[in-house]
VMD Tcl script that builds the backbone (N, CA, C; Angstrom):
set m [mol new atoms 330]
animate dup $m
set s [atomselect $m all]
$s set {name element resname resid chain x y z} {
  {N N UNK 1 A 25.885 -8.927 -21.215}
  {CA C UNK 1 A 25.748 -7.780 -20.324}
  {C C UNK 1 A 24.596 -8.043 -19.337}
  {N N UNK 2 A 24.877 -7.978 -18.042}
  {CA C UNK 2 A 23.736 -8.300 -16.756}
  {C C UNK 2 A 23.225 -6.538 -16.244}
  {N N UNK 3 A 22.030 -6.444 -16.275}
  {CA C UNK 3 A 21.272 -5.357 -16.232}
  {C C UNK 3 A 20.626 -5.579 -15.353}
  {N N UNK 4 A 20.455 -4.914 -14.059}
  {CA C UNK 4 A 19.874 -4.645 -12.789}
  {C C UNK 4 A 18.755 -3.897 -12.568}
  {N N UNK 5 A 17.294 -4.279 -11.964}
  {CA C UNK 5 A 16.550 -3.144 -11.983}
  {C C UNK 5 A 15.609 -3.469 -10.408}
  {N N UNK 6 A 15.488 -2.370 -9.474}
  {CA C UNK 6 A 14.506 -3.148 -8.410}
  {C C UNK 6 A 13.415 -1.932 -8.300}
  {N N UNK 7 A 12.575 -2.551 -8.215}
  {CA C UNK 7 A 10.976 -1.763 -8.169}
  {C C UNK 7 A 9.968 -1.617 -6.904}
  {N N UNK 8 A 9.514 -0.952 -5.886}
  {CA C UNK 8 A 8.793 -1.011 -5.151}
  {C C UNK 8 A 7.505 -1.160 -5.276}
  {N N UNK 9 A 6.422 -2.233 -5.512}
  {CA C UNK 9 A 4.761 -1.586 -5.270}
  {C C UNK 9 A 4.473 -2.273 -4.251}
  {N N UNK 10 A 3.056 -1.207 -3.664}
  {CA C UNK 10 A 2.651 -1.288 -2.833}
  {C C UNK 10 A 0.642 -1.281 -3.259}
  {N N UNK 11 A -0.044 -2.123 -2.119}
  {CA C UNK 11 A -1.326 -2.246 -2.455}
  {C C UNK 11 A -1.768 -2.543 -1.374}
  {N N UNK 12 A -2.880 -2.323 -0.798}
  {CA C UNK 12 A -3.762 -2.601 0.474}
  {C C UNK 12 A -4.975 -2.125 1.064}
  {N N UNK 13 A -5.139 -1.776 1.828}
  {CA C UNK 13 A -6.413 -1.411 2.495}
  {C C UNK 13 A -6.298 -0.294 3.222}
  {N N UNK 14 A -7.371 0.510 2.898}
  {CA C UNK 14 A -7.708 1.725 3.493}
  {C C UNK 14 A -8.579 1.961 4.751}
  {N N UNK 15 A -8.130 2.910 5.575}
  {CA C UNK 15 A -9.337 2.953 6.785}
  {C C UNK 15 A -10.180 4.286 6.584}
  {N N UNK 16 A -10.758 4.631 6.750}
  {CA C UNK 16 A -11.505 5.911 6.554}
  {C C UNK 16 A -12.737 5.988 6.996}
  {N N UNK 17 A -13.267 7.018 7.358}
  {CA C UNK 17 A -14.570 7.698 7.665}
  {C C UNK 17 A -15.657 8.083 6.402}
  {N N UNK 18 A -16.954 7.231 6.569}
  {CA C UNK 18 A -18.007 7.712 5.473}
  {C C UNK 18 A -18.791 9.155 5.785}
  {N N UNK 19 A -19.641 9.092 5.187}
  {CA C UNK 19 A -20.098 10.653 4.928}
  {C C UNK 19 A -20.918 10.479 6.564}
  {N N UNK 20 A -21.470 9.361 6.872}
  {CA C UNK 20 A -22.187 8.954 8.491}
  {C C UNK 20 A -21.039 9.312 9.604}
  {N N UNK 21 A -19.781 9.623 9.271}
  {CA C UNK 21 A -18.895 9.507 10.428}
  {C C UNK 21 A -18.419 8.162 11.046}
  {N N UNK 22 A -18.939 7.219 9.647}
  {CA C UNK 22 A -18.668 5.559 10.483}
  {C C UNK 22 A -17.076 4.976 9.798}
  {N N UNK 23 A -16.201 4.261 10.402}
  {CA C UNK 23 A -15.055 4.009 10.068}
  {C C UNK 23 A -15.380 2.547 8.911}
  {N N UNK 24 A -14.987 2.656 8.023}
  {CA C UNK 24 A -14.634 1.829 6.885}
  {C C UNK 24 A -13.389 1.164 6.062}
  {N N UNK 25 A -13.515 0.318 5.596}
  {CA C UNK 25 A -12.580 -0.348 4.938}
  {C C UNK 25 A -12.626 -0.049 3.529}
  {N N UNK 26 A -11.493 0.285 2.869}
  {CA C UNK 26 A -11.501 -0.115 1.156}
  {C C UNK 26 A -10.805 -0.368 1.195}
  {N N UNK 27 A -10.535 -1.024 -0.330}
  {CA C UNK 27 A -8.901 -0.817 -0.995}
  {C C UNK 27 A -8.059 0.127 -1.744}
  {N N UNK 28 A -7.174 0.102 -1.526}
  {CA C UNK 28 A -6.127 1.188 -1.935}
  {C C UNK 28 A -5.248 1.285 -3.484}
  {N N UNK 29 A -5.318 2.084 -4.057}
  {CA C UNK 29 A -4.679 2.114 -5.227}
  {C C UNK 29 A -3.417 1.490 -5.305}
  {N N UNK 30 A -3.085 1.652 -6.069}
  {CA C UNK 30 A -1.757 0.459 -6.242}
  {C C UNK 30 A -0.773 1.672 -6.477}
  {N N UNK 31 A 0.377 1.850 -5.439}
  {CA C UNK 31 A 1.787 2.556 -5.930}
  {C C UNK 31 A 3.157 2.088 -6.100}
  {N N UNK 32 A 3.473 2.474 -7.172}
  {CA C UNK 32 A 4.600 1.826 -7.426}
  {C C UNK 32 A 5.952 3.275 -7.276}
  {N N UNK 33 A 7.356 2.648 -7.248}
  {CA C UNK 33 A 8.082 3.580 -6.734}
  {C C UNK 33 A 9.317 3.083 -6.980}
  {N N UNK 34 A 10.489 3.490 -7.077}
  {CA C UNK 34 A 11.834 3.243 -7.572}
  {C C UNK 34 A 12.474 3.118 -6.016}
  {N N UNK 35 A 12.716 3.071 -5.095}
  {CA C UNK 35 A 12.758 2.970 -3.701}
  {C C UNK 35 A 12.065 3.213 -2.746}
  {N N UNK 36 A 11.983 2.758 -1.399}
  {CA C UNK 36 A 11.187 2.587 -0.398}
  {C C UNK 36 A 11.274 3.848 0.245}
  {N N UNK 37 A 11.582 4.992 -0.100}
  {CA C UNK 37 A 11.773 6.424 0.668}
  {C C UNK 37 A 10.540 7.204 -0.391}
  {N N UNK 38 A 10.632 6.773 -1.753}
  {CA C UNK 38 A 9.643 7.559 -2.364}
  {C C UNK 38 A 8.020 6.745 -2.041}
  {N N UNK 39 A 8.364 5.092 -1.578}
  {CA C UNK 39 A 6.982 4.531 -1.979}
  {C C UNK 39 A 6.599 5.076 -0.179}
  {N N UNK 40 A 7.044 5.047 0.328}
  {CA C UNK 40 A 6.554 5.796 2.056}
  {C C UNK 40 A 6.021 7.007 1.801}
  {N N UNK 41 A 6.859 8.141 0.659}
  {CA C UNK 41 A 6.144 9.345 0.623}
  {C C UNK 41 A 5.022 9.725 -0.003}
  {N N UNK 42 A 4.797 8.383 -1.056}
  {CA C UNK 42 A 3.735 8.768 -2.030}
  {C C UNK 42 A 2.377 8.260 -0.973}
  {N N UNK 43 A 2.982 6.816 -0.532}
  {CA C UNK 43 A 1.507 6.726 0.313}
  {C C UNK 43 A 1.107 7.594 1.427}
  {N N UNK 44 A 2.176 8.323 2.290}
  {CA C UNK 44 A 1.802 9.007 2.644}
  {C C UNK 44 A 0.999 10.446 2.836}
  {N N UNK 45 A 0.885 11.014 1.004}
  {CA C UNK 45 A 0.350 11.957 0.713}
  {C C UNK 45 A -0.488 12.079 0.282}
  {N N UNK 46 A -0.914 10.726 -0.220}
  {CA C UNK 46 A -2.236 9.841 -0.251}
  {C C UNK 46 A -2.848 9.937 0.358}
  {N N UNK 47 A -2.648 9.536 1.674}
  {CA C UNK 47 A -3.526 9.408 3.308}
  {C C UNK 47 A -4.483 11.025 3.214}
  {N N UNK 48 A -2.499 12.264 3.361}
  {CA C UNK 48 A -3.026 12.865 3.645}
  {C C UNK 48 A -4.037 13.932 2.921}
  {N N UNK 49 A -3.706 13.807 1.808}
  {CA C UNK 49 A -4.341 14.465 -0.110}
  {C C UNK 49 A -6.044 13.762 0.447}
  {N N UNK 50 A -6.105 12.322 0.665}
  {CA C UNK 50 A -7.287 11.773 0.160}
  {C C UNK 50 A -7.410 11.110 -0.806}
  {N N UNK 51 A -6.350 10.532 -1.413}
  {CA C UNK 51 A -6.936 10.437 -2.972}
  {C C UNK 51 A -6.305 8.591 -3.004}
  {N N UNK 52 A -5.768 7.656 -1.964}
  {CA C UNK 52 A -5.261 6.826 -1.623}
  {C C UNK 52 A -6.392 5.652 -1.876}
  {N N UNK 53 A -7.587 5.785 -1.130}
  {CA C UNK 53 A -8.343 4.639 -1.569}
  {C C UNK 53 A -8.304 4.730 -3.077}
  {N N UNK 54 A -9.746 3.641 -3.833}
  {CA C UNK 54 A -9.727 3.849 -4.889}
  {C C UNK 54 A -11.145 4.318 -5.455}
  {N N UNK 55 A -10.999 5.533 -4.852}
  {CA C UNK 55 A -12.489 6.773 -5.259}
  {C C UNK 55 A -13.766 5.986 -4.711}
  {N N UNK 56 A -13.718 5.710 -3.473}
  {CA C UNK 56 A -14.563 4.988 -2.526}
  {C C UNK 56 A -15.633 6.154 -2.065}
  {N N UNK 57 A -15.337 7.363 -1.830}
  {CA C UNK 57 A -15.939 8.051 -1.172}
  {C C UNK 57 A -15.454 9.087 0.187}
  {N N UNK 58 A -14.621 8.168 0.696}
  {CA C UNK 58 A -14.081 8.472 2.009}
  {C C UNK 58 A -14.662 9.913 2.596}
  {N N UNK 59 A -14.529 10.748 3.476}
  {CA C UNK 59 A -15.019 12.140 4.159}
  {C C UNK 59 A -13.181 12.036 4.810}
  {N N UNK 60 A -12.714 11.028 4.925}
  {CA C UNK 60 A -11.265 11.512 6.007}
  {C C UNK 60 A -10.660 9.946 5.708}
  {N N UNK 61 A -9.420 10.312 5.802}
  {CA C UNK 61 A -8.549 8.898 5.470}
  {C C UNK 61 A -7.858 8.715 6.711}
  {N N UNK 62 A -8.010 7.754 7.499}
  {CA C UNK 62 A -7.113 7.768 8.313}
  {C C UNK 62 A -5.930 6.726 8.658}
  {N N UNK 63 A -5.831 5.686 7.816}
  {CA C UNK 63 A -4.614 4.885 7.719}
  {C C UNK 63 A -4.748 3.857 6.614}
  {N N UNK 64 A -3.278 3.303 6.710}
  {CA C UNK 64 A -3.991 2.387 5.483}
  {C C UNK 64 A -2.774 1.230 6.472}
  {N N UNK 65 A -2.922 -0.347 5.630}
  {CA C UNK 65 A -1.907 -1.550 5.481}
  {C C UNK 65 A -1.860 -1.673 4.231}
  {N N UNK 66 A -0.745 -1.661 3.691}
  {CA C UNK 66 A 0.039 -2.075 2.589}
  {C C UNK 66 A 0.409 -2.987 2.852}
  {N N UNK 67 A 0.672 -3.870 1.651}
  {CA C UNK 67 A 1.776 -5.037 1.539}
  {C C UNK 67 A 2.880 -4.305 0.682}
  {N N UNK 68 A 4.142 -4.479 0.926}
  {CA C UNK 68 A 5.048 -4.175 -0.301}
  {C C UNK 68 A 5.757 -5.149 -0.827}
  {N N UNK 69 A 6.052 -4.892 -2.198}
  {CA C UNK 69 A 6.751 -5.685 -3.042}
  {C C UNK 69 A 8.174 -5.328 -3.331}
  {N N UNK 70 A 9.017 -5.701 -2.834}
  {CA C UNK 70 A 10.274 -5.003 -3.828}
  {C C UNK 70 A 10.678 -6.321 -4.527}
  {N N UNK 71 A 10.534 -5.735 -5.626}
  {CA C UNK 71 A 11.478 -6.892 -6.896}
  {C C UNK 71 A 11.866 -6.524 -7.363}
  {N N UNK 72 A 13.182 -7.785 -7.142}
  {CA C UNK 72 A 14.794 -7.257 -7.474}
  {C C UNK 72 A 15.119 -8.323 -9.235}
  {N N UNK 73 A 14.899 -7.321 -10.002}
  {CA C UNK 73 A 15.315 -8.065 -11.702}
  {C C UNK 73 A 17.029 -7.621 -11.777}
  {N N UNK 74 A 17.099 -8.865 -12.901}
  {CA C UNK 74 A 18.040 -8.720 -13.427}
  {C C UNK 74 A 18.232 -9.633 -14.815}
  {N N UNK 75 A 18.857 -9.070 -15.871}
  {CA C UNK 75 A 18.674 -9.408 -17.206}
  {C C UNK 75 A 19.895 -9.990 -17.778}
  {N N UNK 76 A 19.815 -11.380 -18.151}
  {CA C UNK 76 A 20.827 -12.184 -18.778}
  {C C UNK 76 A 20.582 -12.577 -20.060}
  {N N UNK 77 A 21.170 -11.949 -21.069}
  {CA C UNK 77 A 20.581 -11.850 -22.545}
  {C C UNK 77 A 19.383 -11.270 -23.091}
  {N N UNK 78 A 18.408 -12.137 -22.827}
  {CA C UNK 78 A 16.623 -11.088 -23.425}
  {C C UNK 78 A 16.210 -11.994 -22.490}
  {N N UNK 79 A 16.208 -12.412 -21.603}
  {CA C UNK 79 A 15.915 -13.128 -20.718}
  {C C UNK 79 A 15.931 -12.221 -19.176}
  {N N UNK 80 A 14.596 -11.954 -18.436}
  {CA C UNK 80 A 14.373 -11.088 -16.858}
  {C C UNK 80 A 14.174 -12.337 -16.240}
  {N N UNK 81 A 15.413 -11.776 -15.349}
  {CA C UNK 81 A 14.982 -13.228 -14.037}
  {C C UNK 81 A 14.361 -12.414 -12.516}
  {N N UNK 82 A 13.469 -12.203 -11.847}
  {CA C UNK 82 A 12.901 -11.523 -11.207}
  {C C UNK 82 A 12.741 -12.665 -9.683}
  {N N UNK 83 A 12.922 -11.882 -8.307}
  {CA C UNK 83 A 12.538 -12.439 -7.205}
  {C C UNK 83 A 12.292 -11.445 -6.107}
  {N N UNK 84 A 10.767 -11.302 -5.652}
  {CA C UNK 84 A 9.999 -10.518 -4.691}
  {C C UNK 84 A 9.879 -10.835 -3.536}
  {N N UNK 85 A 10.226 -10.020 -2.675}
  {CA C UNK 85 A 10.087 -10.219 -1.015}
  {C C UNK 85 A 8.669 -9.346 -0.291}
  {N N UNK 86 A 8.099 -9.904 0.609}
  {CA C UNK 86 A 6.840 -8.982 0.870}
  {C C UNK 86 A 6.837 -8.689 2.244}
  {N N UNK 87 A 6.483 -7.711 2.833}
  {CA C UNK 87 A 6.293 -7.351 4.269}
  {C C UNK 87 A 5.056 -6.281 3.952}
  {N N UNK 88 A 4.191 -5.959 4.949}
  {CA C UNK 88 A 3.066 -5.418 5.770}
  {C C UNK 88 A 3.373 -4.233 6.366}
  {N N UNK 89 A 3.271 -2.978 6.311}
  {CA C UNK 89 A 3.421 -1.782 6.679}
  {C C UNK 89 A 2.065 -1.091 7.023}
  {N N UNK 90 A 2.051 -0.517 8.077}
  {CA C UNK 90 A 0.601 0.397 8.744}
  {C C UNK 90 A 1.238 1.767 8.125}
  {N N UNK 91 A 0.239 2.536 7.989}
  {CA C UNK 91 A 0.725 3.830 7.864}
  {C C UNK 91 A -0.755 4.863 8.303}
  {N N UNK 92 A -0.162 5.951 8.936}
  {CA C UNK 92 A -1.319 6.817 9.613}
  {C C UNK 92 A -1.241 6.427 11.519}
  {N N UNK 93 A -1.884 7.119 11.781}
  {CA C UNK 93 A -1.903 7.192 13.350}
  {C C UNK 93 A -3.110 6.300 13.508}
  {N N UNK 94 A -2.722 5.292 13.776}
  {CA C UNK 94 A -3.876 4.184 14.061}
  {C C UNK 94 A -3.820 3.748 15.655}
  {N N UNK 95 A -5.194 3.369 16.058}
  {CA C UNK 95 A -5.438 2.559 17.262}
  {C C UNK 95 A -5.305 1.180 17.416}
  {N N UNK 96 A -4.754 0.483 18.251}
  {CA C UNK 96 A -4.649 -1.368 18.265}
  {C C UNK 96 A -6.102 -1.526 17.724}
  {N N UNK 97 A -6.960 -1.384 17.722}
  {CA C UNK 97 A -8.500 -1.693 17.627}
  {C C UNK 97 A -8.393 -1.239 15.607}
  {N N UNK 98 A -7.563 -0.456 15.106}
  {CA C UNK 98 A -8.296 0.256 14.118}
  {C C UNK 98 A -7.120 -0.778 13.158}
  {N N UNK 99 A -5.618 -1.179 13.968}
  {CA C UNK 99 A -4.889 -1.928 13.043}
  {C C UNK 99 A -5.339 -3.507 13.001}
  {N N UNK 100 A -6.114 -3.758 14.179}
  {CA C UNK 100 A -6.182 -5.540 14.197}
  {C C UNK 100 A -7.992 -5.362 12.959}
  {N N UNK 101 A -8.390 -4.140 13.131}
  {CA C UNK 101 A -9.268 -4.410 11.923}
  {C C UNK 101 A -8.631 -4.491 10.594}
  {N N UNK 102 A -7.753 -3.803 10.656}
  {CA C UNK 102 A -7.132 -3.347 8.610}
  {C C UNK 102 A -6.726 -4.923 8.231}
  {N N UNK 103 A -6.004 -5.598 9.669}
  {CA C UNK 103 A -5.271 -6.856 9.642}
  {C C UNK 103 A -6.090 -7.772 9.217}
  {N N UNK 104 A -7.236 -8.224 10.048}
  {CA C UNK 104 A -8.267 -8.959 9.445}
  {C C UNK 104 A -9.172 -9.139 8.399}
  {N N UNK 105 A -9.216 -7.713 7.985}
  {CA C UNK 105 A -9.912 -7.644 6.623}
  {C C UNK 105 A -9.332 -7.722 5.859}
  {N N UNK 106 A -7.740 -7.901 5.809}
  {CA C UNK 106 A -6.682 -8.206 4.694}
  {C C UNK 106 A -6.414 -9.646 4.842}
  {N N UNK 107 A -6.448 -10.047 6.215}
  {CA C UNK 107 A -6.097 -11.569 6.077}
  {C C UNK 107 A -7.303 -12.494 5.279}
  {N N UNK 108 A -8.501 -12.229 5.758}
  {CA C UNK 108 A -9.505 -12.658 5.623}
  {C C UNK 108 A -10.882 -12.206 4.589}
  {N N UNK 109 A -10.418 -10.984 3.615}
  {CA C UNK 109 A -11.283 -10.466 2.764}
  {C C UNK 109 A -11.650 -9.230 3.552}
  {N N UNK 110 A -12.009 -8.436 2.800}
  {CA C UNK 110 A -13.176 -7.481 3.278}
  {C C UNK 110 A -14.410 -7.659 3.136}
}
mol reanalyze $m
mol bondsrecalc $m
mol representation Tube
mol addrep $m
């Protein structure tokens, strides 16, 4: 019997405002999600809740970059054979200036 299962997570970097009013970087909690309609809504309520970084501090969240994962399993005896595809998603109303930062501090560390 072949058993099918595909999973969304998502993980990345946060933009936000400190208690100074100065724009910052963290990282973002890790969400996971059974399709890409729930993992868009959860991060998105994140952003807007606040609660998306990972208890950094933030005063205001204002976007994040995710990477997402969807991996697609499937089970042949007791045996999971698993293969993940990844793409980069902005989320929040960001400026070219506020996404080529999220970009660089993900390519390159924070």
């Amino acid at each position: 019997m072949v058993k099918e299962k595909v999973i969304y997570i998502a993980e990345g970097l946060v933009l936000g405002k400190d208690k100074d009013n100065e724009e910052k970087i963290f990282f973002s909690r890790r969400i996971t999600a059974k399709d890409m309609k729930e993992l868009d809504e959860e991060i998105k309520m994140g952003l807007k809740e606040g609660w998306l970084d990972k208890d950094f501090g933030f005063q205001e969240l204002l976007g994040a970059l995710m990477e997402i994962e969807k991996r697609e399993c499937i089970k042949k005896g007791n045996k999971w054979y698993c293969n993940s595809t990844y793409k980069k998603k902005y989320y929040g109303n960001l400026s070219r200036k506020q996404k080529l930062s999220l970009s660089r501090a993900f390519e390159y560390g924070i």
